[in-house]
N, C-alpha and C positions, 0 to 999 in steps of 0.2 A: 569276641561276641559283643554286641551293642548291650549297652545298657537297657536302652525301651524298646525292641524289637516292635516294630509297627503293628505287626496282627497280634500281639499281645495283648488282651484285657487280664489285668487283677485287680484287687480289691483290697483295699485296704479293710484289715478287720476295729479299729480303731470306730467305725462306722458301720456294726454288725448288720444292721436294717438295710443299708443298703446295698450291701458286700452281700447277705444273702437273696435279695431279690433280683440281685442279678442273674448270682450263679444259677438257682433255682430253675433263672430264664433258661438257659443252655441246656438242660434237659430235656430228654424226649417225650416226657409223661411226668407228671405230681408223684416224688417218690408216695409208696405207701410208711416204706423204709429208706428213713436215712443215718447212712451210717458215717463215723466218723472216727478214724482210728487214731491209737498213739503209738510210736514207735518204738516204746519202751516205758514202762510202766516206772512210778515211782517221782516224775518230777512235776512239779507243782503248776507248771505250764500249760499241759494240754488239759485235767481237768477243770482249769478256773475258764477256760478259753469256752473249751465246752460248755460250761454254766453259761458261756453270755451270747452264745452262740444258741442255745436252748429258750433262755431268755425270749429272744427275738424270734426265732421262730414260735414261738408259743403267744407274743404279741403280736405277730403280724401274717402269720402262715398259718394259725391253725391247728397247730401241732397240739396233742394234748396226752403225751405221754412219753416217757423214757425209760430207755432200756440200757444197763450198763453188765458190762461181765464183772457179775457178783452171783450169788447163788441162788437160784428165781425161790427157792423155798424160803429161806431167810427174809427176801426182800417181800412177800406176801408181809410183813412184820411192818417195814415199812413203809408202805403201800398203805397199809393198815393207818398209821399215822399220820402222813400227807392227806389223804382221802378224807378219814372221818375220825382222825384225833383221838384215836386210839393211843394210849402209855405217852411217854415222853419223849423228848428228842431224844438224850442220854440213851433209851433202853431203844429205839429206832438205830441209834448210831451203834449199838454195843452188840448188838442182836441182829440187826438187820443185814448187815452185810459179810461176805467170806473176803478170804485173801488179805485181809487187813486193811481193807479200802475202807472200814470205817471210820478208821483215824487217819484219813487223809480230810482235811483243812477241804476244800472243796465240795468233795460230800457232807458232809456238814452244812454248808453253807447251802447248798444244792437243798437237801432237805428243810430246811428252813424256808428258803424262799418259795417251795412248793407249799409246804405249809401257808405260806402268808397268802399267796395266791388266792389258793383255795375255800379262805375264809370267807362267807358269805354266800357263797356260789351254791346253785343247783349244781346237785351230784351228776347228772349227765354235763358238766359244763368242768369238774373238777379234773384236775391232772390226775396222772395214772403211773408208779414207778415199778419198775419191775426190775430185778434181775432178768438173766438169760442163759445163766451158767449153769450148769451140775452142781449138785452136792459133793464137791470133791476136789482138792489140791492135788501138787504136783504128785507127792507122795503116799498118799491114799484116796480112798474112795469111801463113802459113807455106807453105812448099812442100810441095808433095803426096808429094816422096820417101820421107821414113821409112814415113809408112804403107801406100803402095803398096809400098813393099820387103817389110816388115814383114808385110803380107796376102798378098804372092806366095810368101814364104817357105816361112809356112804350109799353103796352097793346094800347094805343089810338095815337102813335108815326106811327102804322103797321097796325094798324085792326081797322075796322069801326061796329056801332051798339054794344058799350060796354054795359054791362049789366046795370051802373049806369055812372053818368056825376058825374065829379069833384065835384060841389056843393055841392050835395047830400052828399055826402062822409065826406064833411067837416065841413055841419050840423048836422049830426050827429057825429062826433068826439066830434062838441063842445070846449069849452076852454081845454087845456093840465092837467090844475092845480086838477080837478078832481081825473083825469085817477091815476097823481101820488102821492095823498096823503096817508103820509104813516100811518095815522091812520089807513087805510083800513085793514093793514096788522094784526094788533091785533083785531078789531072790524071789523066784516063783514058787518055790516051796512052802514060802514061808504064809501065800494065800488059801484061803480056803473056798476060793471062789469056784472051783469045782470040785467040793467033794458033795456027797450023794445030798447033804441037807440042800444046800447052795442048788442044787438041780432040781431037786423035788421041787424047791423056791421059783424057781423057772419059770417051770409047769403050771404051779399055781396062779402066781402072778400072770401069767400070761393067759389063765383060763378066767382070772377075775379079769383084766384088762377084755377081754372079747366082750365078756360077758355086757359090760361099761358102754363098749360100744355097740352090740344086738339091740338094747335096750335104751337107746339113746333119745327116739323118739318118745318114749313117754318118760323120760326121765330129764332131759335137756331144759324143763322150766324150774327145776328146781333148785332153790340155793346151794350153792356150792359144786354146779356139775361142771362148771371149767377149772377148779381146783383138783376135784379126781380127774380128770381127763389128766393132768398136769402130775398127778400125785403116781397114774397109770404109768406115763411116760418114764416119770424117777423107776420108777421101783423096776420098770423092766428095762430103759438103759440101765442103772447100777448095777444089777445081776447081769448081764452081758460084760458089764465093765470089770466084773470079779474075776469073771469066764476066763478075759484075756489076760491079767495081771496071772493068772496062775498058768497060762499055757507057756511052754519053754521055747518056742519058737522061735525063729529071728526074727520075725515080724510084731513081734509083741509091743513092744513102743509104739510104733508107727501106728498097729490097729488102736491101741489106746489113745493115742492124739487125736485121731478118725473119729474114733466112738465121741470120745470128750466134743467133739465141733461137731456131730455128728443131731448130737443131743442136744446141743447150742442152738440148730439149724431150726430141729423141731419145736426147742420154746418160744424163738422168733416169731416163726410160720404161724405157732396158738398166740402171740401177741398180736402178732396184724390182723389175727381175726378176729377177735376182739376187739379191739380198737379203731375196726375199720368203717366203722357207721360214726364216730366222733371224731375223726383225723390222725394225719399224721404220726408216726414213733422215729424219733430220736435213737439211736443204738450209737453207742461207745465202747470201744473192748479195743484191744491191740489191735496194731494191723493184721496180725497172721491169723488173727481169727476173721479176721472182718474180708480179707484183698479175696480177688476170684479166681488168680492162678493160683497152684500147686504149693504149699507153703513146705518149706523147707529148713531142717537145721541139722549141723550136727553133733552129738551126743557121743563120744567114748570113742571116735574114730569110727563112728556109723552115721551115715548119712539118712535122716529121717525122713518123707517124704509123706502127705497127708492132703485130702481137703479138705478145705477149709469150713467153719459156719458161712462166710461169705457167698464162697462158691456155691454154697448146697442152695443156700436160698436166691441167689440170681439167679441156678438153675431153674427154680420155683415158678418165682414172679416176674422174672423179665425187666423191664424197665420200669416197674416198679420197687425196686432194688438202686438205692443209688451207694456210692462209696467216693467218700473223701481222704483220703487218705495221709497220715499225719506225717513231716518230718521236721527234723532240725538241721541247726547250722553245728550251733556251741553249748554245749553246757559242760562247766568248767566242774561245777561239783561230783558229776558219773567220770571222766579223764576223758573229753570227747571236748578235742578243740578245730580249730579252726578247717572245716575240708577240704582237699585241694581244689583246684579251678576244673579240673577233667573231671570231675563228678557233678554230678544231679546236686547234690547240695551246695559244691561250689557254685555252679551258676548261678541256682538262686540266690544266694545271697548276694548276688550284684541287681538281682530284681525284685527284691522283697523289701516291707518296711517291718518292724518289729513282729509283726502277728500278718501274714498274707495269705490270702485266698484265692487257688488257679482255677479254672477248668481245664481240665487234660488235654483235651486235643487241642484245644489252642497253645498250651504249655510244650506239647510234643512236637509238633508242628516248628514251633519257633526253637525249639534248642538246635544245640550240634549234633548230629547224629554218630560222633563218637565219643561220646560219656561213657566215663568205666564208670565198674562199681568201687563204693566207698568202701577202703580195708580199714581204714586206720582208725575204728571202735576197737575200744579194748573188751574182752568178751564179757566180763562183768557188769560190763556198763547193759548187756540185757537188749539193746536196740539192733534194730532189723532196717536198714535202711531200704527206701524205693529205689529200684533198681530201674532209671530210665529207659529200658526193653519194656518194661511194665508198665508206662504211663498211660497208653491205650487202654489198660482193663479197671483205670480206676475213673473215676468221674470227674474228681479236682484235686487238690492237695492244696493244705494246711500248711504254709511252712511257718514256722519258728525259730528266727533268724536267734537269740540266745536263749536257750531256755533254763536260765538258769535257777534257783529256788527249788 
């Protein structure tokens, strides 16, 4: 294969500004959402790339908000702090985020430089962070209390005659310790996600969520009504989400993957609309949450199969949905060295510079149409390579010729 294949445009990202006013160009519409996945969480790579990649979009596109897979309840903490300097970084970074992404070196630096931004600035003019995730790890799922408290508050703050009283609500939550043990997740037994409280929980939830939205017109000027809209969404995905960790089925994994990206789709969807009179959102999360096929793994000699947050919300918005999707060459510290030349990764690395930016169809177009997939990740290493059959359903790719650190 040639080195510079003629219809080939990239981008060096070395020159973010212009590498994205490019790519940006090759779209068929101004995302509302753009997304930018990593192919494996944990290396210090894609989110510092992403910071200067945010950067520049927020200087020169408009953009004026981010959204990363961390836990949108937590990141309201954050949010809090960027926007209007509320606590300290320390308790933004300790507090604000799930999965342990708080002590990643770039989030740090990410919230900082949002902060810096936004100093001075009219509040319609100020950045906006969000999570997009659920309240919930691999291994458990949170209890429905806060936001069922959180939504009835609200609900009994404006309207009289709620369907249930505080109490109620909190006797059946019961203790937290339950909700999130995470034996539940390998033995269904061991959930309480459907016993009669857990249902009654349901019910209720779902009759205060109606009720959130009957009454939306005279309640939609008030502070705080895209929080309970949000706090709605928790409380009745999490109880769904209990639903299925306790059902013994063989679909049980799979519909929990579903639910979890399911609930991802829906915090999106409430972020673009919100932010859709100020510009632009940034979204960051792996790829298998972000891509629009079928995402796939497998677990225990069972083959999982799910759609994605990606999927859900292109289905949505159409071409206001774009996807970049992340990959590497090397990174020597996860056991992922060099890939061979018959893969998507081998090639690129004969046409990338350190940090390179494709658009897909011109990237598809120009390769060999017999690329395998890449085997030789060791499973640990956590990465999901693009699978060159797939470059049509992504928009560009990120490559990271070493991503080492």
């Amino acid at each position: 294969m040639p080195d510079h294949p003629p219809s080939l445009r990239r981008w060096d990202l070395t020159e973010p500004h212009t590498a994205l006013t490019a790519f940006l160009g090759t779209l068929p519409a101004p995302p509302q959402l753009l997304a930018l996945g990593e192919p494996t969480h944990g290396l210090d790579a894609f989110p510092a790339w992403r910071n200067r990649l945010f950067r520049a979009l927020v200087e020169r596109h408009g953009f004026r908000s981010i959204a990363i897979e961390s836990d949108i309840i937590a990141g309201l903490r954050v949010n809090a702090h960027v926007a209007s300097g509320h606590g300290t970084l320390d308790e933004a970074l300790e507090t604000g985020f799930s999965h342990g992404f708080g002590a990643v070196r770039a989030n740090w630096e990410l919230v900082e430089w949002m902060s810096a931004f936004n100093a001075g600035r009219e509040p319609g003019d100020r950045l906006h962070f969000y999570g997009f995730d659920a309240p919930l790890e691999n291994l458990w799922a949170a209890s429905p209390r806060a936001s069922l408290l959180a939504l009835h508050a609200f609900l009994g703050a404006h309207l009289e005659d709620l369907p249930v009283n505080r109490a109620t609500l909190e006797h059946l939550c019961g203790d937290d310790a339950p909700w999130v043990n995470p034996e539940a997740a390998l033995d269904p037994t061991r959930s309480i996600g459907n016993g009669g409280e857990a249902r009654h929980l349901r019910r209720l939830a779902d009759d205060l969520s109606t009720l959130l939205r009957t009454e939306t017109p005279g309640l939609a000027a008030y502070p705080g009504f895209w929080e309970a809209r949000l706090h709605a969404r928790t409380a009745t995905g999490l109880l769904r989400y209990h639903a299925v960790i306790a059902d013994p089925g063989s679909t049980r994994v799979s519909r929990m993957l579903a639910l979890r990206d399911l609930m991802m789709a829906d915090n999106l969807g409430a972020v673009a609309g919100r932010e859709r009179g100020r510009g632009p959102t940034l979204v960051f999360a792996h790829n298998a949450h972000l891509q629009r096929q079928v995402s796939a793994m497998k677990m225990g000699g069972t083959r999982l199969k799910w759609w994605s947050a990606g999927a859900q919300v292109s289905t949505r918005l159409g071409n206001r949905y774009a996807f970049i999707a992340g990959d590497l060459g090397t990174a020597p510290q996860r056991g992922i060295g060099e890939p061979a030349p018959d893969t998507l990764a081998g090639a690129l690395m004969d046409l990338s510079g350190p940090a390179t930016l494709f658009a897909s169809r011109e990237l598809s177009a120009a390769l060999p149409q017999a690329l395998v997939r890449r085997t030789d990740l060791p499973p640990q290493a956590g990465s999901f390579p693009i699978a060159a059959r797939d470059l049509t359903l992504t928009d560009g790719v990120l490559f990271v010729k070493d991503a080492a650190g």
